[in-house]
Backbone as JSON, one array per atom type, in Angstrom:
{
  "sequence": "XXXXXXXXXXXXXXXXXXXXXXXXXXXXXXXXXXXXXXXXXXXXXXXXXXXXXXXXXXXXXXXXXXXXXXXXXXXXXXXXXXXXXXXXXXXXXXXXXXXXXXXXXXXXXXXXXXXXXXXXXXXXXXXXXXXXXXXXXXXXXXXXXXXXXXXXXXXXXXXXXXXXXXXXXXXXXXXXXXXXXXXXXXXXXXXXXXXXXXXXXXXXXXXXXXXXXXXXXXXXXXXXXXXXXXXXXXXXXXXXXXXXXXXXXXXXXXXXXXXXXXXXXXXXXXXXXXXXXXXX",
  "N": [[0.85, -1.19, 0.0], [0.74, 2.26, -0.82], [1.6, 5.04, 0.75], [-0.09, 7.72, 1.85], [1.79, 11.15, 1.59], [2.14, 14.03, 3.56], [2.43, 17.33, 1.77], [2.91, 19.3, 3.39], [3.79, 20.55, 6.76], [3.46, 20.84, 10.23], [4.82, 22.8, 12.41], [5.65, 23.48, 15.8], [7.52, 25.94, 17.66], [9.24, 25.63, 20.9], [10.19, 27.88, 22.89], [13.01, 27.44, 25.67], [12.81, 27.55, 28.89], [12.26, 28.07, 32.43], [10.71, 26.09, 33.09], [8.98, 22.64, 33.07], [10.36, 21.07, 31.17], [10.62, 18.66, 30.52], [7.81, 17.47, 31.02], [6.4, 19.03, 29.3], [7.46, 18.0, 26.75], [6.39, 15.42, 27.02], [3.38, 15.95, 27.35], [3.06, 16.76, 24.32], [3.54, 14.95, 22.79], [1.0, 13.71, 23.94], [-0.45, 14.59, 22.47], [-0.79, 14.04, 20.13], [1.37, 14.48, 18.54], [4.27, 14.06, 16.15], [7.0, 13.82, 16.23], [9.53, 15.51, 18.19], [12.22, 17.53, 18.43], [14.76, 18.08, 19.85], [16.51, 21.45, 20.35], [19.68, 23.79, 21.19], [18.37, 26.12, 22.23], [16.0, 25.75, 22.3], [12.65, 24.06, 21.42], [11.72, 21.58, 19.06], [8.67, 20.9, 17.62], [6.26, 18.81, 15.79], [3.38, 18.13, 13.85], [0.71, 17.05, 12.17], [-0.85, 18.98, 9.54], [-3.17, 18.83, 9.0], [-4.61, 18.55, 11.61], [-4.53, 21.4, 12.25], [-6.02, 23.4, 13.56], [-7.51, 22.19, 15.85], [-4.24, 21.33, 17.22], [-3.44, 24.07, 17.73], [-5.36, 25.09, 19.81], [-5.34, 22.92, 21.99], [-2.32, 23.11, 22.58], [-2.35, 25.79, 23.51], [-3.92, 25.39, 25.95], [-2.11, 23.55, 27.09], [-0.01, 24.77, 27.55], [-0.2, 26.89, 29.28], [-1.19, 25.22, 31.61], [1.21, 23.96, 31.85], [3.01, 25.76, 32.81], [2.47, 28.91, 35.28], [4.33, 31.11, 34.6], [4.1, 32.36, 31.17], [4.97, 30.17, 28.33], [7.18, 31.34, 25.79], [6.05, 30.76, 22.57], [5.94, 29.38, 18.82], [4.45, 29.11, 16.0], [4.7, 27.34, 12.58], [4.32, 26.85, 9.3], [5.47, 24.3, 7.51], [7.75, 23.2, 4.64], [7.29, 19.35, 2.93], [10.4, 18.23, 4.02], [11.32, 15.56, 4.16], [11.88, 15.67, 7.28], [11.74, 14.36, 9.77], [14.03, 13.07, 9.47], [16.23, 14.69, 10.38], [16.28, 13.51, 13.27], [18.21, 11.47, 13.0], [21.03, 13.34, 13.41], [20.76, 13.89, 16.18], [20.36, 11.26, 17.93], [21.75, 9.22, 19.53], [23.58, 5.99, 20.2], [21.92, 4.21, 23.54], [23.45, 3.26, 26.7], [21.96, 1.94, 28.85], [22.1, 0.19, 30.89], [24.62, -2.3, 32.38], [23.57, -3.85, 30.83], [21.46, -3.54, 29.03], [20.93, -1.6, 26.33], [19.68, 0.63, 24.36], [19.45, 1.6, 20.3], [19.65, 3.33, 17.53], [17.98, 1.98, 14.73], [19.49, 2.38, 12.41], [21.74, 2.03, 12.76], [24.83, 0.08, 12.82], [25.36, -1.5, 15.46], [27.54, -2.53, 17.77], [27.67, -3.57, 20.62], [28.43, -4.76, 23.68], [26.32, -5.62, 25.6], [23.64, -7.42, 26.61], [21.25, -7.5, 25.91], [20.07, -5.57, 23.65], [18.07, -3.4, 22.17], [16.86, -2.38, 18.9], [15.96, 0.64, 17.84], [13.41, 2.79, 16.28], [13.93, 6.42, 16.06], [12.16, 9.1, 16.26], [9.41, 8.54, 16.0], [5.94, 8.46, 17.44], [5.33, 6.94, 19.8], [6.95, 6.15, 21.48], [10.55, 6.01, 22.26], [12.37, 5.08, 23.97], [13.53, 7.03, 25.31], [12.94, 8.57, 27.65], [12.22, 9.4, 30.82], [10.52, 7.06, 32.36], [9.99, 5.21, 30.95], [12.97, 4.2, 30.84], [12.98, 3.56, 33.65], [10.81, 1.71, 34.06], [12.45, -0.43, 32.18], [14.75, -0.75, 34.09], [13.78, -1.75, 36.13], [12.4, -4.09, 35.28], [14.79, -5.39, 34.76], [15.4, -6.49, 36.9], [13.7, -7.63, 38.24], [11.98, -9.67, 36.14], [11.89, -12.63, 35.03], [13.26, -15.21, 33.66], [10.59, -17.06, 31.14], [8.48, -15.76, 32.44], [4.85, -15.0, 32.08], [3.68, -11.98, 30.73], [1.85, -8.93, 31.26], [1.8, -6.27, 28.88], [0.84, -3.08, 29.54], [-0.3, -0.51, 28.31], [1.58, -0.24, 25.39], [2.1, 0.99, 23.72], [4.98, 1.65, 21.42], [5.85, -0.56, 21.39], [8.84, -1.13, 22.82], [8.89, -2.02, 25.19], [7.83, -4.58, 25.49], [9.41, -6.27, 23.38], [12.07, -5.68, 24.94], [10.97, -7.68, 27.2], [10.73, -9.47, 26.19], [13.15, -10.16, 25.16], [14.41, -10.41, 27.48], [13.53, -12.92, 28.09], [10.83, -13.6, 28.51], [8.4, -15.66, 28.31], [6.0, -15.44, 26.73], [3.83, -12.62, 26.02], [1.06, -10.11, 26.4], [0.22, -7.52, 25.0], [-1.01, -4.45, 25.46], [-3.04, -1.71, 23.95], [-4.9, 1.59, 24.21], [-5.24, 2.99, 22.28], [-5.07, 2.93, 18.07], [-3.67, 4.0, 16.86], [-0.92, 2.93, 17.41], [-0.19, 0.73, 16.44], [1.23, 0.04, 13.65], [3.32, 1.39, 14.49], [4.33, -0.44, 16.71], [4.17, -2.95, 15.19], [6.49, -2.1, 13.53], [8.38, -1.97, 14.92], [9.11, -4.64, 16.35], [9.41, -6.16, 13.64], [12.06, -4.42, 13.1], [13.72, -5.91, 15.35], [13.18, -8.09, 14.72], [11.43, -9.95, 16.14], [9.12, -12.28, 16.17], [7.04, -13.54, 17.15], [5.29, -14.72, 20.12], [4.03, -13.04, 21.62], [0.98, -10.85, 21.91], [-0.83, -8.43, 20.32], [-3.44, -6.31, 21.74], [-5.89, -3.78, 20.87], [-7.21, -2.02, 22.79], [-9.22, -0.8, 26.29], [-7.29, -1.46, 28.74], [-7.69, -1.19, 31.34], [-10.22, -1.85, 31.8], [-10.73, -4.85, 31.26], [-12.11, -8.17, 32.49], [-10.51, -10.09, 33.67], [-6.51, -11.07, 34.23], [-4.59, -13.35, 33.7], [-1.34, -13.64, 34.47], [2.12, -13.34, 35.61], [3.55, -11.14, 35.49], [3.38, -8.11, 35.15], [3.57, -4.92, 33.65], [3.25, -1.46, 33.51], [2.96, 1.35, 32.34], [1.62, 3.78, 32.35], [-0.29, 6.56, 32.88], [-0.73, 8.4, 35.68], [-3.62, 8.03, 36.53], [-5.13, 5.95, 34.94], [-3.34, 4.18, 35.41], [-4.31, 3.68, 38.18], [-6.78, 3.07, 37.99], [-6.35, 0.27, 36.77], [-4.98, -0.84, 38.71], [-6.96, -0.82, 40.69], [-9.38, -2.58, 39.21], [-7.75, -4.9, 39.19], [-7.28, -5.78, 41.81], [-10.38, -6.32, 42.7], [-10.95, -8.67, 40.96], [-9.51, -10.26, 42.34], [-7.06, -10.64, 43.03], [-3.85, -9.34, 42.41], [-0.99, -9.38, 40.44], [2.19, -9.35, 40.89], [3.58, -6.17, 39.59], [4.78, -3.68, 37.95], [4.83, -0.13, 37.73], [4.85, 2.69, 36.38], [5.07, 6.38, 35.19], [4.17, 8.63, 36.93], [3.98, 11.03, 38.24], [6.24, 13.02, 40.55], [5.14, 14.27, 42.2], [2.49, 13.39, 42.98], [3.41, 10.78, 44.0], [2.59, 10.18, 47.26], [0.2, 9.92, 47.28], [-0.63, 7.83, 44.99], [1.26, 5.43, 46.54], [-0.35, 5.45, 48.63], [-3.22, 4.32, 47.57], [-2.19, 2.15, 46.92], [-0.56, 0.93, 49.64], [-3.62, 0.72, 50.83], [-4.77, -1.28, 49.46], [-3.81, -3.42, 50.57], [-1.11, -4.39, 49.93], [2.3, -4.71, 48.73], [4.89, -2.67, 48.73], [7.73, -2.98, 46.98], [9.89, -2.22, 45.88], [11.63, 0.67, 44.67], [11.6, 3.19, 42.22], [13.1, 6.65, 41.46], [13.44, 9.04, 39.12], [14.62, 11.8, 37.21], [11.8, 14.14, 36.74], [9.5, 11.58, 37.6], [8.33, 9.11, 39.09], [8.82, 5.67, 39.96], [7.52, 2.03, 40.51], [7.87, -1.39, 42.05], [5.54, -3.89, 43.18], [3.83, -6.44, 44.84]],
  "CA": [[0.0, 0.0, 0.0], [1.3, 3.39, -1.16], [1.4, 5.63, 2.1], [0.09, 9.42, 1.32], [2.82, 12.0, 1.95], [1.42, 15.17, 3.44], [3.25, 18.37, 1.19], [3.22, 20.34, 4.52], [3.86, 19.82, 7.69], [2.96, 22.07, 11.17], [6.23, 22.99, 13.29], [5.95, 24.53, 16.77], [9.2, 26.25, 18.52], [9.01, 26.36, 22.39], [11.84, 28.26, 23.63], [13.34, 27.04, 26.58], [12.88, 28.21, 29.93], [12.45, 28.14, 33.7], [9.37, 25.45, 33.36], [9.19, 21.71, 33.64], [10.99, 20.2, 29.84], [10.22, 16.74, 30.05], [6.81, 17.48, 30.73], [6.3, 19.55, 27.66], [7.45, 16.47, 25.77], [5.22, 14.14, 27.36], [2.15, 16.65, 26.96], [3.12, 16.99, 23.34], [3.05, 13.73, 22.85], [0.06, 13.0, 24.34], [-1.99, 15.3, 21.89], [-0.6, 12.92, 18.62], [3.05, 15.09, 18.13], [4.78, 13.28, 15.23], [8.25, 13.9, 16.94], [10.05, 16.44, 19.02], [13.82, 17.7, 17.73], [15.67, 19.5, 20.88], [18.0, 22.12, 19.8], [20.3, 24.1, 22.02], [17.69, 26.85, 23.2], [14.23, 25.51, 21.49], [12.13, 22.34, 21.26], [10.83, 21.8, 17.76], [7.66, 19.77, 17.76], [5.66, 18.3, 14.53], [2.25, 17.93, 14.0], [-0.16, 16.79, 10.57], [-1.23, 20.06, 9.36], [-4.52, 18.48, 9.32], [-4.75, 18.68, 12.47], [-4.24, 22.65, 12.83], [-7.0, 23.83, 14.66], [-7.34, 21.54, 17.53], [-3.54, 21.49, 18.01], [-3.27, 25.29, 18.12], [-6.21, 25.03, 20.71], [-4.84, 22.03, 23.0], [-1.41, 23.66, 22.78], [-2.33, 26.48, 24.28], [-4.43, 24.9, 27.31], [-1.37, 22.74, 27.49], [1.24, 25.2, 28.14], [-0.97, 27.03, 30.78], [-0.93, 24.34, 33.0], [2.67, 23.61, 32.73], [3.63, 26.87, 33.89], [2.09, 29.84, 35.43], [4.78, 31.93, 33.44], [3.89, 32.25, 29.69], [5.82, 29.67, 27.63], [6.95, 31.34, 24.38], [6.16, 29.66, 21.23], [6.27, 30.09, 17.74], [3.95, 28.06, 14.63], [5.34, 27.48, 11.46], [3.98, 25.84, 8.01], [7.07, 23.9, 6.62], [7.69, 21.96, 3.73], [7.95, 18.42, 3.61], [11.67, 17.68, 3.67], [11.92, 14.54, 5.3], [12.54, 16.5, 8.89], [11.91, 12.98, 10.67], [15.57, 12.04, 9.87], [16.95, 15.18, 11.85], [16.93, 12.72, 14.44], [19.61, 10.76, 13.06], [22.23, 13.78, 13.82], [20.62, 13.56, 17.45], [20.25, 10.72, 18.68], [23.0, 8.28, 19.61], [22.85, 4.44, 21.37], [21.96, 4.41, 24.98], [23.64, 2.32, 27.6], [21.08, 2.08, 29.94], [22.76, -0.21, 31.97], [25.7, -3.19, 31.74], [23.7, -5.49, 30.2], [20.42, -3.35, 28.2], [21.54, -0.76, 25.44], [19.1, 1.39, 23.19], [20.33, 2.11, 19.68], [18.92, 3.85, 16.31], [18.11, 1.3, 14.05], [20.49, 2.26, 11.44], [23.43, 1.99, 13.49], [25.47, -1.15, 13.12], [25.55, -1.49, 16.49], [28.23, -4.53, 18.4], [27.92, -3.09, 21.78], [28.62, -5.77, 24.73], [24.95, -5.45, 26.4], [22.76, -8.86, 26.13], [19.66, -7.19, 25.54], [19.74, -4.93, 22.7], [16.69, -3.23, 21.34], [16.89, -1.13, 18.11], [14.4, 1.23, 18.14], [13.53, 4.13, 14.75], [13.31, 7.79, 16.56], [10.89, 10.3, 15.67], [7.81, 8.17, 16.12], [5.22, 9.02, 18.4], [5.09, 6.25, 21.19], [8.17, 6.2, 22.74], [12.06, 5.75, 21.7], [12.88, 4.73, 24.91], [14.66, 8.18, 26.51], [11.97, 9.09, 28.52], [12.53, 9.03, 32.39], [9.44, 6.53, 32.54], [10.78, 3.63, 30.45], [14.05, 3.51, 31.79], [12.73, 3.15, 35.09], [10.52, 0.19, 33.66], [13.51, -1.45, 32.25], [15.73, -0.97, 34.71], [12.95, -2.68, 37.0], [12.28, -5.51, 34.52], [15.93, -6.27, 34.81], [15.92, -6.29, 38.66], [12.38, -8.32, 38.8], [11.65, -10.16, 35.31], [12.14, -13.87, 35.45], [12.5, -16.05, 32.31], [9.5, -18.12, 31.4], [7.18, -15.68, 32.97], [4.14, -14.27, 31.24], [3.67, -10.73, 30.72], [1.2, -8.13, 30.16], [2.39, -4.69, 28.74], [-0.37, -2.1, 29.45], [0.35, 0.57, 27.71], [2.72, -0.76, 25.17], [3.1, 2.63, 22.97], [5.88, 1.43, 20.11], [6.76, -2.01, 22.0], [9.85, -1.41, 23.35], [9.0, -2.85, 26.76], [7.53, -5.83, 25.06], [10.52, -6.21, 23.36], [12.8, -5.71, 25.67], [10.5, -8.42, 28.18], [10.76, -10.92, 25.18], [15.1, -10.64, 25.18], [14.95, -10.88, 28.55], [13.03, -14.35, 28.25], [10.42, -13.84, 28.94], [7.47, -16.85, 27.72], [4.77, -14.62, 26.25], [4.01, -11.25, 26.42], [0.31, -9.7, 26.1], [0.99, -6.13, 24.78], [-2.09, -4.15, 25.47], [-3.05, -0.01, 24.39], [-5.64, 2.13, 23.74], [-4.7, 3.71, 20.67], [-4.94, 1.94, 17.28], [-2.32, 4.57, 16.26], [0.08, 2.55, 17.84], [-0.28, -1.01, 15.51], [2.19, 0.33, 12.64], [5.07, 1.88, 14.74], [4.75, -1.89, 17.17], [4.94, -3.96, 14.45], [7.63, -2.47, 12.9], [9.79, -2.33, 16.01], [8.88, -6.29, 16.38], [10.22, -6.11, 12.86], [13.23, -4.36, 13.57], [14.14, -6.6, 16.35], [13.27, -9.81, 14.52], [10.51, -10.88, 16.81], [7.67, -12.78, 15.62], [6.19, -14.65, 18.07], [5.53, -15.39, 21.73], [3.22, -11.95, 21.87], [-0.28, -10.7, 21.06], [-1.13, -6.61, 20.43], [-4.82, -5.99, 21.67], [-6.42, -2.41, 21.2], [-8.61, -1.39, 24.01], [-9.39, -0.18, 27.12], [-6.72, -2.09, 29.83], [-8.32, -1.12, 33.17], [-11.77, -2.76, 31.81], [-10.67, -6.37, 30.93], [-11.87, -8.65, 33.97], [-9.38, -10.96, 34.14], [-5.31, -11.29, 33.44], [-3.58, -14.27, 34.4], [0.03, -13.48, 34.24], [3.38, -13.83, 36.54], [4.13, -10.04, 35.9], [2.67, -6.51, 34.53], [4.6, -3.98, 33.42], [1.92, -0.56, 33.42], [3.83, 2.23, 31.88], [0.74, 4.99, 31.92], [-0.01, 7.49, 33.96], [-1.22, 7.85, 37.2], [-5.04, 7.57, 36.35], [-4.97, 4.86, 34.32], [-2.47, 2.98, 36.2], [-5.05, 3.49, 39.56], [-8.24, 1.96, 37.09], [-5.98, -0.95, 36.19], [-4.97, -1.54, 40.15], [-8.65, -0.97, 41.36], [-9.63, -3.47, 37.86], [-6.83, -6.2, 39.57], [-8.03, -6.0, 43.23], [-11.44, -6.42, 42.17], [-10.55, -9.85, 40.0], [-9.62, -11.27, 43.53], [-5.33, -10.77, 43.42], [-2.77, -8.14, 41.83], [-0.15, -9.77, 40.05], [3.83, -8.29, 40.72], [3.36, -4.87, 39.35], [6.13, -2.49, 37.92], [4.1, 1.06, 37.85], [5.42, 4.19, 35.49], [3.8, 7.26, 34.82], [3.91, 8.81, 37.75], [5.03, 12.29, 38.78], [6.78, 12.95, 41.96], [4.14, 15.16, 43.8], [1.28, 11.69, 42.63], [4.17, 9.77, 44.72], [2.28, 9.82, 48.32], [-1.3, 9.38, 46.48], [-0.38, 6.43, 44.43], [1.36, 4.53, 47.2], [-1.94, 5.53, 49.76], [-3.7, 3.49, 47.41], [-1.18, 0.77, 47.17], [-1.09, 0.16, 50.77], [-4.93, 0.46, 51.01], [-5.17, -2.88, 49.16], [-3.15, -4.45, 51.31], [0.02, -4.91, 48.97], [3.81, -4.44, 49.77], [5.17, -2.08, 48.32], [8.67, -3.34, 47.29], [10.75, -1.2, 45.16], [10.34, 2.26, 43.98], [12.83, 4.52, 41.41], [12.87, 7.89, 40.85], [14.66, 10.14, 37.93], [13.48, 13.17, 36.69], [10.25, 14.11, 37.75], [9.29, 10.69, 37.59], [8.95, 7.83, 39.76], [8.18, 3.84, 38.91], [7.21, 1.49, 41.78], [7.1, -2.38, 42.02], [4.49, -3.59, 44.3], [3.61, -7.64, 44.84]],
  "C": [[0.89, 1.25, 0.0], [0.76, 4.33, 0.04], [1.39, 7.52, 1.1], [1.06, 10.42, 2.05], [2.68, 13.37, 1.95], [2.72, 16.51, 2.5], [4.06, 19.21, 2.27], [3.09, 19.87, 5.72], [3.53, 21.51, 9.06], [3.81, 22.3, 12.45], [5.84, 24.13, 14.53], [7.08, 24.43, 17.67], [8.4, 26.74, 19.36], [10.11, 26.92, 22.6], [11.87, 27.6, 25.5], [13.34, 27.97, 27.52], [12.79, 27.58, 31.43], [10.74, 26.98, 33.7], [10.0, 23.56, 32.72], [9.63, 20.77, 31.99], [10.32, 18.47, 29.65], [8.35, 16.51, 29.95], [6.09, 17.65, 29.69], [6.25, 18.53, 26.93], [6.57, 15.4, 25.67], [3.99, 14.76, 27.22], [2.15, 16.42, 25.25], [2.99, 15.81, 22.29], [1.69, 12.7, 22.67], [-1.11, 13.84, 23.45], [-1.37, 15.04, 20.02], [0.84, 14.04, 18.27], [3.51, 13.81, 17.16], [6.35, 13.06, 15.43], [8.54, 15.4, 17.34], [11.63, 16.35, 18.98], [14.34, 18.81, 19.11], [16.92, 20.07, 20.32], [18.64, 23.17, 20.9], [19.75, 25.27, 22.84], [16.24, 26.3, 22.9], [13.63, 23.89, 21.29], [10.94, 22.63, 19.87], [9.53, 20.7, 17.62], [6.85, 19.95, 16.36], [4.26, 18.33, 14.85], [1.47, 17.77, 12.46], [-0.87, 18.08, 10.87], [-2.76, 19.85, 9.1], [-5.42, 18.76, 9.9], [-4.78, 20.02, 13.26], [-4.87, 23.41, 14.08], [-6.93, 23.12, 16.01], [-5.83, 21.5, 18.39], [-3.16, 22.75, 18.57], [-4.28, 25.2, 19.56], [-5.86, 24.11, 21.74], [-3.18, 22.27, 23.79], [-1.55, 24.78, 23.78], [-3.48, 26.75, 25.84], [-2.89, 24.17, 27.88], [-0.04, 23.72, 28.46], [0.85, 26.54, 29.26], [-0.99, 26.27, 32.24], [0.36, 23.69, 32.87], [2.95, 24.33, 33.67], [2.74, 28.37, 34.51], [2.79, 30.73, 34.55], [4.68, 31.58, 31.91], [5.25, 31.4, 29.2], [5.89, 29.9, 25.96], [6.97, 30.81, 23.32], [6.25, 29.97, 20.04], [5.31, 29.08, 16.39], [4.42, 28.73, 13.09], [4.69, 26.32, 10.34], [5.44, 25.47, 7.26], [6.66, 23.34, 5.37], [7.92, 20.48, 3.93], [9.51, 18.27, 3.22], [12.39, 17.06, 3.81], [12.51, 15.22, 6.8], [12.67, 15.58, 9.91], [13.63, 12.79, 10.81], [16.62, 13.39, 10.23], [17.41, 14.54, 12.79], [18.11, 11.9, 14.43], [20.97, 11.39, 13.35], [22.3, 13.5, 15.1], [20.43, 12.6, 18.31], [21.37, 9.5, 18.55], [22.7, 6.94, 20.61], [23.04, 5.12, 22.74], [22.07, 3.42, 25.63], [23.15, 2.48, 28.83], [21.41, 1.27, 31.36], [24.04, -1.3, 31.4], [25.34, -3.89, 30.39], [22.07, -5.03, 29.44], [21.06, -1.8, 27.07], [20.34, -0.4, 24.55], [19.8, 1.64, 21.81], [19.48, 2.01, 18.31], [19.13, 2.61, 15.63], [18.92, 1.54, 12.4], [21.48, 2.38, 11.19], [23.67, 0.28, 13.56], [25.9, -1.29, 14.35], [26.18, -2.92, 17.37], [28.3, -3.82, 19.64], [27.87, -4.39, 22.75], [27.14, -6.2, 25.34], [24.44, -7.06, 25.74], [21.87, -8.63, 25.64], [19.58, -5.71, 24.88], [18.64, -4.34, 21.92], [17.03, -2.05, 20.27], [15.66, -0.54, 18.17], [14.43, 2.72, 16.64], [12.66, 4.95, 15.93], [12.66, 8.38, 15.84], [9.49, 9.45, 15.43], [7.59, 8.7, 17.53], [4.89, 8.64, 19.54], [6.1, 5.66, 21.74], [9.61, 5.63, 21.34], [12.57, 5.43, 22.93], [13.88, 5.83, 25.6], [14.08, 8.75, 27.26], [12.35, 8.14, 29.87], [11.54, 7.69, 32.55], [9.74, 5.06, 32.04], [11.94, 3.26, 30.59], [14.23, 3.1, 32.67], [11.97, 1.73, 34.45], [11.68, -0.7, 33.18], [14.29, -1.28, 32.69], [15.08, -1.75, 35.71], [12.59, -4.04, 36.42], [13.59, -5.91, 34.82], [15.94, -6.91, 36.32], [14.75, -7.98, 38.76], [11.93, -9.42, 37.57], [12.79, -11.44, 35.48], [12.17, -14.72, 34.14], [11.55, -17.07, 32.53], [8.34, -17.39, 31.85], [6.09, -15.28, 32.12], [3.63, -12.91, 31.6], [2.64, -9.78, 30.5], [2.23, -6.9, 30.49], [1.49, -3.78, 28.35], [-0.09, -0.65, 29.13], [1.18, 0.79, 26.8], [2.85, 0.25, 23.95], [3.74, 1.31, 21.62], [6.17, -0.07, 20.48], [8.13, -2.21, 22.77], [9.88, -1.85, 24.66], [8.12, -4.25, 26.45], [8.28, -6.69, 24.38], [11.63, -6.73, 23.96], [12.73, -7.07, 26.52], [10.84, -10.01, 27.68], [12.56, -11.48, 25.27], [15.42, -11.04, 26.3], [13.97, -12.07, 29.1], [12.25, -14.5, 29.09], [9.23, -15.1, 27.96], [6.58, -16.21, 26.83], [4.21, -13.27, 27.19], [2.25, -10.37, 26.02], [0.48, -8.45, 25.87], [-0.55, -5.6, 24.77], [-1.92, -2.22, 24.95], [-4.04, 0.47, 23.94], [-6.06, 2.8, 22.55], [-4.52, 3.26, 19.41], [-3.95, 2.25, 16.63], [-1.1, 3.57, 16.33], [0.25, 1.24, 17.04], [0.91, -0.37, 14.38], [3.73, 0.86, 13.59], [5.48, 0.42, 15.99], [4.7, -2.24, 16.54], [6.09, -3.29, 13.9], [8.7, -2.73, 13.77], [10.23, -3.68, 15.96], [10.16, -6.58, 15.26], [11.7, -6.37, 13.03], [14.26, -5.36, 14.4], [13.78, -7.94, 16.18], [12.67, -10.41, 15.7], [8.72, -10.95, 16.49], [6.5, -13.66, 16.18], [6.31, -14.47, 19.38], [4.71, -13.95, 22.01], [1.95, -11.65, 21.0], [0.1, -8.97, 21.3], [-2.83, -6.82, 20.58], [-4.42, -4.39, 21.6], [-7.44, -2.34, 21.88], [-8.17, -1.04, 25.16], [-8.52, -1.47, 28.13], [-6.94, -2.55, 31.12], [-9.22, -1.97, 33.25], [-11.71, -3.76, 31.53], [-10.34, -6.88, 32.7], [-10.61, -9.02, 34.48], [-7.69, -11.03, 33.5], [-4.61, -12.25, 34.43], [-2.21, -14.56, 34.23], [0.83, -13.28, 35.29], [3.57, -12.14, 36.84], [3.69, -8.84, 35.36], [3.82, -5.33, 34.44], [3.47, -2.56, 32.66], [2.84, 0.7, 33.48], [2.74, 2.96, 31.01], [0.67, 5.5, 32.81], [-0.66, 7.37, 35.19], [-2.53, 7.47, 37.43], [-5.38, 6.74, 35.91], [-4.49, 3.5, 35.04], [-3.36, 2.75, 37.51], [-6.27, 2.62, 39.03], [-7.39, 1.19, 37.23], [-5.26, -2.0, 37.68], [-6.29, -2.03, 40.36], [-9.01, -2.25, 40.49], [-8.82, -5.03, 39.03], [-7.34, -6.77, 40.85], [-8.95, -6.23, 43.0], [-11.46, -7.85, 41.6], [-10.33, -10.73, 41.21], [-7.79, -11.75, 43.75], [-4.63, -9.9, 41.84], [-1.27, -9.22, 42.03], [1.18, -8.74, 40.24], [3.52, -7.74, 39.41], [4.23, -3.74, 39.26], [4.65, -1.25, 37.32], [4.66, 2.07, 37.57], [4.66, 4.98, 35.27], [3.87, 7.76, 35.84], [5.04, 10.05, 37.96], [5.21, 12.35, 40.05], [6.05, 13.54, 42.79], [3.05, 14.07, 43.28], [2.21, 10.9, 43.69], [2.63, 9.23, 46.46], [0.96, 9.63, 48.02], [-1.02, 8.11, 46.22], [-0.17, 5.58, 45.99], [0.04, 4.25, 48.67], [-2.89, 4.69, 49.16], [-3.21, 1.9, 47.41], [-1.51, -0.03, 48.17], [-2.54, -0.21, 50.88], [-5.46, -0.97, 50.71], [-4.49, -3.57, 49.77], [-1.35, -4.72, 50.51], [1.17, -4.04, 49.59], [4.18, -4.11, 48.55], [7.33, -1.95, 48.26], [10.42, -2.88, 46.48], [10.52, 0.01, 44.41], [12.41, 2.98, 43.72], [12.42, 5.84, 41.44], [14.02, 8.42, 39.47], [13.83, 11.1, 36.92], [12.52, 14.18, 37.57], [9.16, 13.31, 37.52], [9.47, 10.07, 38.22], [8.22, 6.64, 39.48], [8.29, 2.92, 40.51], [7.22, -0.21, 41.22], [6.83, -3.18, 43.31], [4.26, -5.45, 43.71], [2.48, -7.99, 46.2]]
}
């Protein structure tokens, strides 16, 4: 199938300032952004010119409630000129730890790490540099068991389904709300030469009764992630539970519900203004 190739494209410059960066990203994100290019004072963000109206309008609710001080911006009609593969000046492999490594898929990459995931930047559901999925796989490494079975609620591009699969795990249910997300997970799969041992549903996560699996890996935000507790308790037992999404002032909320169900609350990251919890 011949993919249509919009002429124009819809570029907004934030300038950088005294307000919360990563957030921005993850807002921008979350209202269909096509990628986000950081340059040394400005964050360039994409958008289908399609889409003009509502993002001009969600944009500027959005950057209200980052900051009380005005965040200046700037919209621009470009051409297309392939601007996606910008990212290839910027982004370079990431050694996330000894033994897991990130790295652009069109890098010949022999790095030492066991668990390798290539991943193509400038899509819209994750590249793995976000505070939020490093904390998930740095907690999958700590807590993931081969053989176990998995769901991945929230599973964006796949890279924590992925990742769950190198690090052996048996089968992997990859769950998300978004149907957007079916073309940029399979190709990762692709990428990473895995064809089996996982399903992709689209739907609602919190609202499926039952999941009978060893381990969860819930890399959404804090509302979501509280439906899909409440959803588990409810079923009659909460499976070991790695928990992302979560900003640092949500910290003493989240875990108030935690305890409330009774559950032990048995490792918890922070980085950023992010923290990730796992709870059994």
């Amino acid at each position: 199938m011949v993919k249509f190739i919009p002429d124009q494209w819809l570029k907004y410059r934030f300038q950088k300032g005294n307000y919360d960066h990563e957030l921005l990203i993850t807002l921008l994100y979350e209202i269909n952004c096509l990628g986000v290019i950081e340059q040394d004072e400005s964050f360039d963000a994409f958008f289908n010119i399609s889409d003009s109206e509502r993002v001009s309008e969600e944009i500027r609710k959005m950057t209200l409630s980052i900051s009380e001080q005005s965040i200046h911006y700037e919209k621009e009609i470009i051409a297309n000129e392939d601007w996606h593969l910008s990212w290839q000046k910027y982004f370079k492999p990431i050694r996330l730890t000894p033994n897991i490594a990130l790295y652009p898929h069109w890098k010949n990459y022999k790095g030492p790490e066991k668990i390798q995931i290539a991943i193509k930047p400038g899509m819209a559901f994750g590249t793995g540099t976000h505070a939020t999925t490093q904390m998930a796989l740095k907690l999958m490494e700590k807590h993931l068991k081969p053989g176990m079975s998995i769901l991945d609620a929230g599973c964006g591009s796949g890279i924590l389904t992925i990742a769950a699969l190198k690090m052996g795990a048996g089968y992997v249910q990859a769950w998300d709300i978004d149907p957007v997300v079916t073309e940029n997970f399979m190709e990762h799969m692709e990428l990473n030469n895995i064809h089996d041992r996982y399903t992709l549903t689209i739907d609602d996560v919190t609202k499926h009764p039952v999941f009978s699996v060893d381990l969860i890996i819930s890399n959404i935000e804090r509302k979501p992630n509280l439906a899909l507790l409440t959803s588990l308790h409810r079923q009659g037992s909460v499976p070991p539970t790695i928990f992302t999404g979560i900003l640092k002032e949500e910290h003493d909320m989240f875990v108030e519900n935690v305890l409330n169900y009774g559950l032990i609350l048995d490792d918890e990251m922070k980085q950023d203004e992010w923290v990730a919890f796992f709870i059994k």
